[in-house]
C-alpha positions as CSV (number, residue, x, y, z in Angstrom):
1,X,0.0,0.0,0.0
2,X,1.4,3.2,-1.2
3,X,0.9,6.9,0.2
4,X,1.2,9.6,-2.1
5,X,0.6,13.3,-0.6
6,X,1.0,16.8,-1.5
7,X,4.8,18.1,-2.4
8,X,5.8,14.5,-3.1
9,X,5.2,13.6,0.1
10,X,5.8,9.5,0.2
11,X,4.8,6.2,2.7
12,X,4.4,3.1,1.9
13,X,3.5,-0.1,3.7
14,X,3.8,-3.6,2.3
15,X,4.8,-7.0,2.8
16,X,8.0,-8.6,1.3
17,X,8.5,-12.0,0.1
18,X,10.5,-13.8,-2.5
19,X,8.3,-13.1,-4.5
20,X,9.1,-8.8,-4.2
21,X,11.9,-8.6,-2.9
22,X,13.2,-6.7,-5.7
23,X,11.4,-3.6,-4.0
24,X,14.1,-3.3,-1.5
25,X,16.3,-2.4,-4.8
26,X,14.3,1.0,-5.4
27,X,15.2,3.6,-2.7
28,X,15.3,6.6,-4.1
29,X,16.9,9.9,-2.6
30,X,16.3,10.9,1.0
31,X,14.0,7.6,1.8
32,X,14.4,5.5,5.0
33,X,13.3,2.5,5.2
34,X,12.2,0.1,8.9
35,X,12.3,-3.7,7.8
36,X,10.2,-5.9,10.6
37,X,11.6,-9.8,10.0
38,X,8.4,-11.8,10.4
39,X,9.7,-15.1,9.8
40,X,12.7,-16.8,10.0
41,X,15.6,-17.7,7.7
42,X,15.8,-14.3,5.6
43,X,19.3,-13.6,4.8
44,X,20.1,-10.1,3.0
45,X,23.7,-8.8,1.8
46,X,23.9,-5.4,3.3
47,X,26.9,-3.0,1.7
48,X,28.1,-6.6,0.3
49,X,28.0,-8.0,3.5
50,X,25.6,-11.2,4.3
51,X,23.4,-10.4,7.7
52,X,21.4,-13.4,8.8
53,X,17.8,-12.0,10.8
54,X,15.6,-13.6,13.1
55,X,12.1,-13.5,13.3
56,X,10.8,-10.8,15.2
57,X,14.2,-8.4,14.6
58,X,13.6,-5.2,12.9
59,X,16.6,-2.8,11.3
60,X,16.6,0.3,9.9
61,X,18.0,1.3,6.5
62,X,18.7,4.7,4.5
63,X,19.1,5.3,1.2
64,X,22.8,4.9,1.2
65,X,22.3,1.5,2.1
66,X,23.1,-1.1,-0.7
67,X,21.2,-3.9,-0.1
68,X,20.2,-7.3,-2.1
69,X,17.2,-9.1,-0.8
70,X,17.0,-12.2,-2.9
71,X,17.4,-14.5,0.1
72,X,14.7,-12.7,2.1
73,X,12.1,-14.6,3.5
74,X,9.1,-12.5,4.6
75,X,9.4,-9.3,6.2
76,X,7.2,-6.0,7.0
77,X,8.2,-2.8,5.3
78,X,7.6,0.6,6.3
79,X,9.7,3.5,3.8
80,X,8.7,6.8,3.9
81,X,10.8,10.3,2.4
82,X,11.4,13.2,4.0
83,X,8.5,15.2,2.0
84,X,5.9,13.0,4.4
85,X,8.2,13.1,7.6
86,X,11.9,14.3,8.4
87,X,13.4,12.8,11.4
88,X,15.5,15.5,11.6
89,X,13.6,18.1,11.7
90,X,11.3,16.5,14.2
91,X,14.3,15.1,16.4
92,X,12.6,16.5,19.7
93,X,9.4,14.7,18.7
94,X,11.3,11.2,18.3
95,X,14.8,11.1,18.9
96,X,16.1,8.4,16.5
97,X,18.4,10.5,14.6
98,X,21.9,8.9,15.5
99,X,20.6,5.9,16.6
100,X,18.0,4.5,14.6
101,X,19.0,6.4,11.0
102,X,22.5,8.4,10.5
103,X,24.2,6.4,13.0
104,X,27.5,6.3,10.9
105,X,28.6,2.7,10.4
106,X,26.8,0.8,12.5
107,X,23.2,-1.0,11.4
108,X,21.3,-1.1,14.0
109,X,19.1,-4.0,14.8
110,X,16.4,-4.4,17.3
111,X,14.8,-8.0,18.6
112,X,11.3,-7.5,19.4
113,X,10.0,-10.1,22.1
114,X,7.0,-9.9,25.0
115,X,5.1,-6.7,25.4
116,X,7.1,-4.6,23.1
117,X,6.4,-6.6,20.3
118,X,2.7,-6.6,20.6
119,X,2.6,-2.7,21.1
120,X,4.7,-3.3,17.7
121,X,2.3,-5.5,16.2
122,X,-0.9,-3.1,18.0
123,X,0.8,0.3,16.1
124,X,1.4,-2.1,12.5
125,X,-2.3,-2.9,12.5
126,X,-3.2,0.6,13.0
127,X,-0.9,1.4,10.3
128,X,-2.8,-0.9,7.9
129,X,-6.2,0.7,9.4
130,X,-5.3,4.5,8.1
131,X,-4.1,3.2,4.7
132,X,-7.7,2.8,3.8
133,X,-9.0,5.6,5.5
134,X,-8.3,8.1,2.8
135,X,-9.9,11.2,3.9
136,X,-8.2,14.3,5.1
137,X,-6.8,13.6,7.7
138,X,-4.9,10.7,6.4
139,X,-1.6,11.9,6.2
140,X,-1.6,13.6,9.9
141,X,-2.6,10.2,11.0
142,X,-0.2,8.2,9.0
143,X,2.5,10.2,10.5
144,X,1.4,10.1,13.7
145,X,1.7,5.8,14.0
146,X,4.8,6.6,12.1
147,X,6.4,8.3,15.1
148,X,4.5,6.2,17.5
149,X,6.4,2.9,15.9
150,X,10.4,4.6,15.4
151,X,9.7,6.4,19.2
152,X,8.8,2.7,20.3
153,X,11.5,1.0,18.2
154,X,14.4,3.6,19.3
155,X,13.3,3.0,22.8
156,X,13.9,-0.8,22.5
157,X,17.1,-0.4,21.1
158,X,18.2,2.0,23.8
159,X,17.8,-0.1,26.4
160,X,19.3,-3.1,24.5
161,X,22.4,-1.3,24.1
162,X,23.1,0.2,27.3
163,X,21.7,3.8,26.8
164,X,19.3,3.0,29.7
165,X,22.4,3.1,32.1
166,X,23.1,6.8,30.6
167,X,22.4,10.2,31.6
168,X,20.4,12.1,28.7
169,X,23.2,14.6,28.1
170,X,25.5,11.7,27.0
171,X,23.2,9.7,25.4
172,X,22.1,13.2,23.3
173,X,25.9,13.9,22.9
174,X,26.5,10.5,21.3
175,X,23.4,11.0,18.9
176,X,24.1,13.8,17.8
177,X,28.1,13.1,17.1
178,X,26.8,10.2,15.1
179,X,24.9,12.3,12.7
180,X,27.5,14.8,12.3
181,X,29.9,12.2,11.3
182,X,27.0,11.0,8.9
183,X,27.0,14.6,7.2
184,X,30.6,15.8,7.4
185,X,32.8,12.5,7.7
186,X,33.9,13.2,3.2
187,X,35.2,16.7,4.7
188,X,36.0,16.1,8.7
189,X,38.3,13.0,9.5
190,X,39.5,14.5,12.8
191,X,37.4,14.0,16.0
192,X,38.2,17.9,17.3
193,X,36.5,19.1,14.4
194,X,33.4,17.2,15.8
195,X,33.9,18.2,19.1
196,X,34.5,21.9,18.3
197,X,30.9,21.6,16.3
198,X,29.3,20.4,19.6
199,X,31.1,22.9,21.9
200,X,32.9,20.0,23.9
201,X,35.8,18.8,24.6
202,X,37.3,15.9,22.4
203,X,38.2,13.8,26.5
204,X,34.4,14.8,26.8
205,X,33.4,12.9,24.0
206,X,36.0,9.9,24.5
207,X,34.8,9.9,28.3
208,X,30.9,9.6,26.6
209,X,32.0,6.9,24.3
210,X,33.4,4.7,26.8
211,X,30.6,4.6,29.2
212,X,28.5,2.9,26.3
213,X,31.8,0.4,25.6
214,X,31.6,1.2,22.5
215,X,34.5,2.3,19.5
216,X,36.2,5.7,20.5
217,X,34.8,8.5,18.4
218,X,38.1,8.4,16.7
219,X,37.3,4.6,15.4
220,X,34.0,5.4,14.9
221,X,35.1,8.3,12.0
222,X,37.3,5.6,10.2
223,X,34.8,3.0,10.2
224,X,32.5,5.7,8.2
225,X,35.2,6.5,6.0
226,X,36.0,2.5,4.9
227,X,32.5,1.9,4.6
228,X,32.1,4.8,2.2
229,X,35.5,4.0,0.3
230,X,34.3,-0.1,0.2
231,X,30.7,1.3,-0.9
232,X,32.5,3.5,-3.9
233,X,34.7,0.5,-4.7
234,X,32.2,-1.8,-5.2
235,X,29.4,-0.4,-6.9
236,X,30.6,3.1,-9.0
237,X,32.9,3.2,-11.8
238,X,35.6,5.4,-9.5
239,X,38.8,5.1,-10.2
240,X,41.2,4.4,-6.4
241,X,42.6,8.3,-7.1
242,X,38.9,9.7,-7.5
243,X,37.7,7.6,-4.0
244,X,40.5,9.6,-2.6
245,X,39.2,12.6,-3.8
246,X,35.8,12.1,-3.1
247,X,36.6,10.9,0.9
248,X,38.4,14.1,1.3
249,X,42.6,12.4,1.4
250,X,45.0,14.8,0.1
251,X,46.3,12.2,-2.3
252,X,46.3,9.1,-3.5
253,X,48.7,7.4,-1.2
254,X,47.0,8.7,2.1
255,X,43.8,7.0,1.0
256,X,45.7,4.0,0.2
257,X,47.3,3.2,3.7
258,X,44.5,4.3,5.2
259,X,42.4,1.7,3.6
260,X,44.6,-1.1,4.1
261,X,45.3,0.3,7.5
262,X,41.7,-0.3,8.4
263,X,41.0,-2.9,6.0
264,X,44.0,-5.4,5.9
265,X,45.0,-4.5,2.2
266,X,45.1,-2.4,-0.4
267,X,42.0,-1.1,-2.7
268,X,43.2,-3.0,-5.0
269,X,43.8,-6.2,-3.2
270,X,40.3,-5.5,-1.8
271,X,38.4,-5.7,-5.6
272,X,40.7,-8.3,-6.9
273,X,39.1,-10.6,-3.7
274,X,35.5,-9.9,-4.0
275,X,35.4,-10.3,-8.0
């Protein structure tokens, strides 16, 4: 079922099988995507990478994702554009920009069990109810489950990865360093750029980072940056010297070690093997 509003404005909400799956294939520019697994066995190669799901387990996707869906074996999609609903714009209202979308490197994936999944399952239903409802107040409503699920959804995830045991101010200080690195990381390798956009400290971001156990912020930049340069590699016709360019490396040879820095060899060496 398909949503189309005024100033392109864009949801959709459908079931995917074997038999579609090819509709994964399709984002177009500024769409995100939440994919609820609701059977077992589905397999999808993510940025060229295979991720194995179980039922029940949602993730969250963006357009830069690459993703091939042949081995999917039934799932719930929600995608939507930023004409029908911005997350960005309407961070206060949700708060799953750096966690759930724009969250650098890392795909974030949530296991739905208990209560929280029927509040899940009780929010998709009504989803499926305002599709058919086309009067005008569809869109208002269709954005309203819309926040109701990702506010849900990001709060799941929080407490599966140890944001719970967080005050807010770090926990909003992570986010929001994760969606800076999203927007600047071609332009911005160095973590005191980010911390001079945020008006902290670079020890005050470390210190942040380390009371989730996760990557330092540092880490967390490079693993952006080989993800983009692996991205580039596989699927555009760039040449190793315009990668460079494009990542923001003053020249060839910094991109290179770099890559096999992080990566264990060369760009080269990298194609050759996946070929």
């Amino acid at each position: 079922m398909v949503y189309n509003g005024p100033l392109d404005s864009y949801f959709e909400l459908t079931k995917v099988d074997a038999q579609n799956y090819h509709i994964l294939h399709k984002t177009k520019k500024s769409e995100l995507l939440l994919l609820w697994f609701t059977a077992e066995g589905s397999r999808l190669y993510i940025d060229g990478h295979p991720v194995d799901f179980q039922k029940d387990e949602l993730i969250s996707l963006t357009e830069f994702h690459v993703v091939d869906a042949s081995q999917i074996n039934e799932a719930q999609l929600i995608r939507f554009n930023r004409a029908f609903y911005c997350i960005v714009d309407h961070d206060s209202e949700v708060g799953c920009k750096g966690v759930l979308y724009y969250g650098s490197s890392e795909l974030p994936r949530v296991c739905m069990s208990g209560q929280n999944l029927e509040i899940l399952r009780t929010a998709w239903r009504m989803l499926h109810i305002e599709m058919n409802l086309q009067d005008s107040l569809q869109q208002e409503m269709l954005q309203m489950m819309l926040k109701r699920i990702l506010i849900h959804v990001t709060r799941v995830y929080k407490e599966g990865a140890a944001y719970s045991d967080m005050k807010s101010e770090s926990v909003d200080l992570i986010r929001q360093f994760n969606f800076l690195v999203e927007r600047h990381f071609k332009k911005h390798h160095e973590v005191t750029s980010y911390a001079r956009m945020l008006h902290k400290s670079p020890k005050t971001l470390s210190n942040s980072f380390k009371k989730l156990d996760r990557r330092s912020p540092s880490q967390f930049i490079k693993d952006r940056l080989i993800l983009e340069a692996r991205r580039l590699l596989l699927y555009t016709d760039y040449n190793v010297s315009e990668i460079s360019d494009e990542l923001g490396f003053s020249d060839v040879h910094s991109f290179s070690r770099f890559f096999k820095s992080q990566n264990g060899n060369s760009p080269t060496q990298f194609l050759a093997a996946v070929k």
